[in-house]
DRENDO-1510 file (C-alpha; in Angstrom, 1 decimal, always signed):
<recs>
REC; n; res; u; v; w
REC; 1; UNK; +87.0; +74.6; +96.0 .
REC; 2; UNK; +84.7; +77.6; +95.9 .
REC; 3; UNK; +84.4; +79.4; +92.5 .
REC; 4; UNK; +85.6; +82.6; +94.3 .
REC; 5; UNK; +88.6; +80.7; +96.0 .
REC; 6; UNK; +88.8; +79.1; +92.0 .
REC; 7; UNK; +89.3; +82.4; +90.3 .
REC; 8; UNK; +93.6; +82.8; +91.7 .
REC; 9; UNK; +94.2; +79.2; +90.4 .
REC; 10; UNK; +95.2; +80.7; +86.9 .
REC; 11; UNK; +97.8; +83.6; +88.4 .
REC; 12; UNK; +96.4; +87.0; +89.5 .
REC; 13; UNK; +93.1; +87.8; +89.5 .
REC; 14; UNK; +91.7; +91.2; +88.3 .
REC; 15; UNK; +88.5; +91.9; +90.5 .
REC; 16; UNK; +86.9; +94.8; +88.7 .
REC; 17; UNK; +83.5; +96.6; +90.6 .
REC; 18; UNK; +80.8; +98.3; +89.7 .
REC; 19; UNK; +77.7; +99.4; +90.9 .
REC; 20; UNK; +74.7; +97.6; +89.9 .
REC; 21; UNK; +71.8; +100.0; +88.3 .
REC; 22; UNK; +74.3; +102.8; +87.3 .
REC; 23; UNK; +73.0; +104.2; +84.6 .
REC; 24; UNK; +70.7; +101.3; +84.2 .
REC; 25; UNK; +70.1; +97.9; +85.0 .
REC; 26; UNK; +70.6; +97.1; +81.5 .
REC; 27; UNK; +73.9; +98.4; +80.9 .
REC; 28; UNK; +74.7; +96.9; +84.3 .
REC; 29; UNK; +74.0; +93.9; +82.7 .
REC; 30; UNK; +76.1; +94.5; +79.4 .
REC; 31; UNK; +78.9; +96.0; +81.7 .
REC; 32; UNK; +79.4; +92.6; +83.7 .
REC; 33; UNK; +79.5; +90.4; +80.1 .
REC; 34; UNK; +81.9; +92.9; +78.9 .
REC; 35; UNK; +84.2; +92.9; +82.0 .
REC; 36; UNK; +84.0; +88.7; +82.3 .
REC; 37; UNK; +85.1; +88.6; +78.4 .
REC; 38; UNK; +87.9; +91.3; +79.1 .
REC; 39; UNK; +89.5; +88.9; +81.8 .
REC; 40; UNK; +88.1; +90.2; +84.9 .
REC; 41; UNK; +88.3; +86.5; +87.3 .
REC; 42; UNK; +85.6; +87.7; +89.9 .
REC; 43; UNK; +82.6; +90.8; +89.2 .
REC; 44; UNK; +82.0; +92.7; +92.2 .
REC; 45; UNK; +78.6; +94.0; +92.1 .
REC; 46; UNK; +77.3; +96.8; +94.2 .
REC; 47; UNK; +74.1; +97.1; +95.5 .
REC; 48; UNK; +73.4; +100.5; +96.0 .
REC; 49; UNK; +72.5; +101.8; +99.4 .
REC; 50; UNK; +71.5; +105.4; +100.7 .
REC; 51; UNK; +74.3; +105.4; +102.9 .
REC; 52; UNK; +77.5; +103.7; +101.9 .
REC; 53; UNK; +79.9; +104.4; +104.8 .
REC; 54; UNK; +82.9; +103.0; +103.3 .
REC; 55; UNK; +82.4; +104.5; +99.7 .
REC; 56; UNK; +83.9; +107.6; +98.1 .
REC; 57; UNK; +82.2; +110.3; +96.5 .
REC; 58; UNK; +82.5; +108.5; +93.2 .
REC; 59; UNK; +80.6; +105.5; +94.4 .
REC; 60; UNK; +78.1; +107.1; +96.8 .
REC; 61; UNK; +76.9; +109.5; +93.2 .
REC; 62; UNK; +76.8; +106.2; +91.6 .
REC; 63; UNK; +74.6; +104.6; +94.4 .
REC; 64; UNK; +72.5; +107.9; +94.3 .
REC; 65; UNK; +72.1; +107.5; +90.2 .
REC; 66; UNK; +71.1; +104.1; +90.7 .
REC; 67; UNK; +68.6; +104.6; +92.8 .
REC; 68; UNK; +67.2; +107.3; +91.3 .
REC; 69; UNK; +67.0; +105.1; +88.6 .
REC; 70; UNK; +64.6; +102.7; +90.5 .
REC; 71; UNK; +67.0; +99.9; +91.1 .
REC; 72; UNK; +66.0; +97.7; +93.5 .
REC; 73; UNK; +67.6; +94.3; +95.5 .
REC; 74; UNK; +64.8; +92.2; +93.7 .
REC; 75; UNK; +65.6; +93.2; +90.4 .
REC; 76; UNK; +69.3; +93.3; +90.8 .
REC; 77; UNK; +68.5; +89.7; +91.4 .
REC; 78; UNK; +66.6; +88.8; +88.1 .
REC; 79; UNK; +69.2; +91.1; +86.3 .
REC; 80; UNK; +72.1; +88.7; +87.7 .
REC; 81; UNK; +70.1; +85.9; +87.2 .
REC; 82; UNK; +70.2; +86.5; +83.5 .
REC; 83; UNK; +73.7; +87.4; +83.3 .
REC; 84; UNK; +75.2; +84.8; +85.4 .
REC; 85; UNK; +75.0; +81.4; +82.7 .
REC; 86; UNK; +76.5; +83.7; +80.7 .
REC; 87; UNK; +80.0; +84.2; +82.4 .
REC; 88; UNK; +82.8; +82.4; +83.3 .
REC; 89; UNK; +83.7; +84.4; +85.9 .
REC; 90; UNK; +82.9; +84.6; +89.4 .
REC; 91; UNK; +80.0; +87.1; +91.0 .
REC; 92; UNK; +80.3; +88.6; +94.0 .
REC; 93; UNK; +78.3; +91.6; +95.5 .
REC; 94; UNK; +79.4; +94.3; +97.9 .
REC; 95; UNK; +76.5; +95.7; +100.0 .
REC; 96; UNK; +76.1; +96.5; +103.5 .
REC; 97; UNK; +73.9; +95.1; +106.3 .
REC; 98; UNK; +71.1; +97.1; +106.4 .
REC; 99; UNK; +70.0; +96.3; +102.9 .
REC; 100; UNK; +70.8; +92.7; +104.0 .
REC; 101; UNK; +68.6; +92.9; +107.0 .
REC; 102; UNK; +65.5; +94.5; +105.3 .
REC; 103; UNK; +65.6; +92.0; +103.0 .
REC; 104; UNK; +66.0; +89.2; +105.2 .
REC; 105; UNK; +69.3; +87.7; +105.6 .
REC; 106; UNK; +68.0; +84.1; +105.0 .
REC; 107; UNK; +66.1; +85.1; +102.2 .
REC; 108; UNK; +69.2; +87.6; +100.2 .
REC; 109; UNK; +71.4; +84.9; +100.6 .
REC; 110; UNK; +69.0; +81.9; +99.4 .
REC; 111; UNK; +68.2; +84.3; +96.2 .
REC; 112; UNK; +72.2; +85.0; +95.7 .
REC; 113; UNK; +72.7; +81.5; +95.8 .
REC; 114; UNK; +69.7; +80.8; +93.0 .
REC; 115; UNK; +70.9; +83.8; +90.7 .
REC; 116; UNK; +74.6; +82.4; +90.7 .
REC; 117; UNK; +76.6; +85.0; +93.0 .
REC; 118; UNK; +79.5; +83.1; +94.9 .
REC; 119; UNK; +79.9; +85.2; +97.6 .
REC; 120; UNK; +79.3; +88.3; +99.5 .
REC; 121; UNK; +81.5; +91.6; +101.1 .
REC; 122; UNK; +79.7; +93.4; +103.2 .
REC; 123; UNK; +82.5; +96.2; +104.8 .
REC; 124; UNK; +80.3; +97.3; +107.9 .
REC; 125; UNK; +80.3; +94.2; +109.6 .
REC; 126; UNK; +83.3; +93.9; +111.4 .
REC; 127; UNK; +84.4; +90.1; +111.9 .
REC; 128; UNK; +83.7; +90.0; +115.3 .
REC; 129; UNK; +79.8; +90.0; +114.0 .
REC; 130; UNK; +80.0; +88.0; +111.0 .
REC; 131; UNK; +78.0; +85.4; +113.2 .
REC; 132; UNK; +75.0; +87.7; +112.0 .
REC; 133; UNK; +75.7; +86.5; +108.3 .
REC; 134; UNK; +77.8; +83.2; +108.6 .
REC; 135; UNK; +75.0; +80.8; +109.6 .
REC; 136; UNK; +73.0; +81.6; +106.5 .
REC; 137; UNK; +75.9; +82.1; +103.9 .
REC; 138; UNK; +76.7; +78.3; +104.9 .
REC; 139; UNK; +73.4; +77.3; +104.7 .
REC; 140; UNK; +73.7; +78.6; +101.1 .
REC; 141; UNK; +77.0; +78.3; +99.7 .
REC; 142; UNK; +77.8; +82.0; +100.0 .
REC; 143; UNK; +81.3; +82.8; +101.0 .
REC; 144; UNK; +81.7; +85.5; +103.2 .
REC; 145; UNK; +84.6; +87.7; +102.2 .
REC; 146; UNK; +86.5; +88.9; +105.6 .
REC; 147; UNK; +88.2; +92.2; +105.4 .
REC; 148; UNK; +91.7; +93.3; +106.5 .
REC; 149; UNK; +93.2; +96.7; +106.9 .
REC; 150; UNK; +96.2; +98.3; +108.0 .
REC; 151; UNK; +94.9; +98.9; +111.7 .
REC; 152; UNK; +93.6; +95.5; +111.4 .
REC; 153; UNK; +97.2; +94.3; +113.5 .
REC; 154; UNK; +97.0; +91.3; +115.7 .
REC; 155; UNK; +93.7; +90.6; +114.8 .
REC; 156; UNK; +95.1; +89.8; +111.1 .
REC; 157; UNK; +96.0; +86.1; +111.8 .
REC; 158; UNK; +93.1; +85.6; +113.6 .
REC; 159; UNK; +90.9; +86.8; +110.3 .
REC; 160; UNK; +92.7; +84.7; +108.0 .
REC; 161; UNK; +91.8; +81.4; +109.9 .
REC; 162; UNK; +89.0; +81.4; +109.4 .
REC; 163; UNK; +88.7; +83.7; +105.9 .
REC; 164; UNK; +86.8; +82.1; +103.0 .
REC; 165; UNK; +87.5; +82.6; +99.2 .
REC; 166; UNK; +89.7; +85.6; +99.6 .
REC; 167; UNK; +90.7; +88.2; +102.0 .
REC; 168; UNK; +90.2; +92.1; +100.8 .
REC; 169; UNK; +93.1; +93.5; +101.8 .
REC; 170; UNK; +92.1; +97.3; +102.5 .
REC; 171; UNK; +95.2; +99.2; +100.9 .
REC; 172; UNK; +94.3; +102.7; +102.6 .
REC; 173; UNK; +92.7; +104.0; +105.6 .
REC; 174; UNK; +89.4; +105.8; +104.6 .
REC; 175; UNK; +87.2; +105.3; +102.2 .
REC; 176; UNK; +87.2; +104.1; +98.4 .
REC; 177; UNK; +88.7; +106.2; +95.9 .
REC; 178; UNK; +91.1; +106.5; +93.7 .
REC; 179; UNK; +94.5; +107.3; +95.1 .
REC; 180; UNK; +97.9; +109.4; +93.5 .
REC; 181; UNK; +100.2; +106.7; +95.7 .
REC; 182; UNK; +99.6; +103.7; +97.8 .
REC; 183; UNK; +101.8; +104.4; +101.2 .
REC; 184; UNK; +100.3; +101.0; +102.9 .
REC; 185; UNK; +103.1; +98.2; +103.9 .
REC; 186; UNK; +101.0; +95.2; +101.6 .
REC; 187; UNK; +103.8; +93.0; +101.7 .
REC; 188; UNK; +104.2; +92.9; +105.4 .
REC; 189; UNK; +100.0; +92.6; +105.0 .
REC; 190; UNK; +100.1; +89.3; +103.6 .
REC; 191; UNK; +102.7; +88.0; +104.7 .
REC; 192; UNK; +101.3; +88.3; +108.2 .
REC; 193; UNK; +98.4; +86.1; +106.6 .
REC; 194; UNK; +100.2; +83.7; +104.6 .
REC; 195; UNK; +102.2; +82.6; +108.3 .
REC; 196; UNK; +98.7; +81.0; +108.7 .
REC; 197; UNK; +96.9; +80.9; +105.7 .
REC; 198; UNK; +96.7; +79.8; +102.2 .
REC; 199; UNK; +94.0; +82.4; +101.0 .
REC; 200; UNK; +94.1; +84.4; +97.8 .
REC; 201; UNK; +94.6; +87.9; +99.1 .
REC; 202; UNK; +93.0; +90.9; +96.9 .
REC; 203; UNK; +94.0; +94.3; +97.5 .
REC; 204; UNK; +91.4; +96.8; +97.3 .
REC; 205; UNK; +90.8; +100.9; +97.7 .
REC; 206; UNK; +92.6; +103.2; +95.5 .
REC; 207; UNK; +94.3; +101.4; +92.8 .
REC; 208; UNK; +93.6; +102.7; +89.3 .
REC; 209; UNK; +96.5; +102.9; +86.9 .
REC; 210; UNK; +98.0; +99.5; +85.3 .
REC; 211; UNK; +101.2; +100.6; +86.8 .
REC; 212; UNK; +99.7; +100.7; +90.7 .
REC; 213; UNK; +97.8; +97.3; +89.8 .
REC; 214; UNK; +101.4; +95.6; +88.5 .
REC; 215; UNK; +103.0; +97.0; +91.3 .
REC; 216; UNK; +100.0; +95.4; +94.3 .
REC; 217; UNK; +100.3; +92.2; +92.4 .
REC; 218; UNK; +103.8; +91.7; +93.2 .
REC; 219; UNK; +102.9; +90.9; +96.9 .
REC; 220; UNK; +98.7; +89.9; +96.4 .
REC; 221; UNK; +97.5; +87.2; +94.6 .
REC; 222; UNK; +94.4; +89.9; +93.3 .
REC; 223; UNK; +94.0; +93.3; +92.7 .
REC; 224; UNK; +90.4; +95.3; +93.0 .
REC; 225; UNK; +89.8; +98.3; +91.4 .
REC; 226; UNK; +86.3; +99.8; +91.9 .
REC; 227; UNK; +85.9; +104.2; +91.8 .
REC; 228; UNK; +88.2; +104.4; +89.0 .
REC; 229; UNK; +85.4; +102.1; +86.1 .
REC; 230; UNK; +82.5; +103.5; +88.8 .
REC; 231; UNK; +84.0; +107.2; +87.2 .
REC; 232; UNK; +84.7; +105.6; +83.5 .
REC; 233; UNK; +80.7; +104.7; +83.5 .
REC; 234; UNK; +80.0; +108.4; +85.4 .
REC; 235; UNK; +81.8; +109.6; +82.1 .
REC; 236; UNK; +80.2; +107.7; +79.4 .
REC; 237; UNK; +76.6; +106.6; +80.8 .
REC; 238; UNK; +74.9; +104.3; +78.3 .
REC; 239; UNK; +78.1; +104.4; +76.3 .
REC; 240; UNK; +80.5; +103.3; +79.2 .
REC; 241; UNK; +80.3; +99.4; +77.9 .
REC; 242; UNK; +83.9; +99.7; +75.8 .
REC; 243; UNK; +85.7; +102.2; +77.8 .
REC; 244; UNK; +85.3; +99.9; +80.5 .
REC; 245; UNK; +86.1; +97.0; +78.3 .
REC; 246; UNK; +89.3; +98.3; +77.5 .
REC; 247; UNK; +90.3; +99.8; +80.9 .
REC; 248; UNK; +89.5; +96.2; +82.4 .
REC; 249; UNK; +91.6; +94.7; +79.6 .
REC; 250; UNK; +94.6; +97.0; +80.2 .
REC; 251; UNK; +94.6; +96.4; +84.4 .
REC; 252; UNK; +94.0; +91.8; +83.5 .
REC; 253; UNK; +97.1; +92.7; +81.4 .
REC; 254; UNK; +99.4; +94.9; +84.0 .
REC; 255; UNK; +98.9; +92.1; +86.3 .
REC; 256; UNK; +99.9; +89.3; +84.3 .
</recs>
């Protein structure tokens, strides 16, 4: 069993992002110990990007802050590498394919196998090209996260064949951010992929408040919550480290 698939084998898993050089690489670093000792059961980490189609506001400032910064792929790498012996969670990152490309997709995936990152999301490639990334996540041991979304329809059975480690299950049409109320049918969602599957689903965009995580968790087996801690760290900067501690801890909880 993958460590990503791992993470649901203890009830619902709280999959908490951030992105990776926001305000710093350091408190990155001390954000992701923080998070893993809070109860967060997988740490998605974004690699910033000048162009994040799927992202928000909040998480396109945050990619803008981070790069201004001078984060870079390489030393997200070391940074992980560091942090990674340290937690008991699982690592993740959530990037798209250009950065993936420039860097070289043999090479990214070889280097997020050596720095301890299970697995990889990247929202612009739509399954019917995953075949660009698959070969060389096998090679390495890096699960490809498929995504599913409300227009996703007939193709949803199809996804969840041949998903690995869990399915995002895109609450909302659009992009991330947080939401007032989540209209989406999730139930009928999973159960659609649970007639041929039995993947962890994770539902992702738009949840923030312990009371939208609780009520997602009655139908996933994961709930991901990403602008609302990418806006907690906006806040507090250098100081984010225990709001987000306690935010995480208050979401593991609601989901319980």
């Amino acid at each position: 069993m993958s460590k990503i698939k791992d993470a649901f084998k203890n009830g619902k898993a709280f999959i908490p992002f951030i992105t990776a050089g926001d305000p710093n690489l350091d408190v990155t670093k001390e954000l992701i110990l923080a998070m893993d000792k809070s109860g967060a059961d997988i740490i998605e980490i974004g690699i910033p990007f000048s162009d994040p189609v799927a992202e928000g506001i909040v998480i396109q400032q945050a990619d803008e802050r981070a790069l201004s910064a001078g984060t870079t792929t390489d030393k997200i790498f070391d940074m992980v590498k560091e942090v990674s012996p340290q937690c008991n969670c699982a690592l993740a990152f959530m990037t798209y394919i250009n950065p993936i490309y420039v860097y070289g997709v043999d090479k990214f995936m070889e280097n997020c196998s050596k720095c301890g990152v299970s697995a990889v999301i990247v929202p612009d490639v739509p399954f019917e090209e995953k075949s660009e990334l698959a070969p060389a996540c096998e090679k390495f041991g890096i699960d490809l996260i498929s995504l599913i979304a409300p227009t996703s329809k007939d193709r949803i059975e199809t996804i969840a064949k041949e998903a690995q480690g869990f399915l995002y299950c895109v609450s909302s049409m659009g992009v991330t951010g947080v939401r007032s109320e989540i209209t989406t049918n999730i139930g009928e969602m999973i159960e659609t992929v649970k007639k041929v599957s039995d993947i962890p689903c994770a539902v992702g965009f738009g949840i923030s408040t312990p009371k939208q995580a609780e009520d997602m968790a009655k139908y996933a087996d994961g709930v991901i919550v990403g602008s609302a801690i990418v806006k907690i760290v906006a806040q507090y900067g250098e100081n984010s480290v225990q709001p987000v501690s306690e935010y995480v801890k208050s979401m593991k909880d609601a989901i319980r």
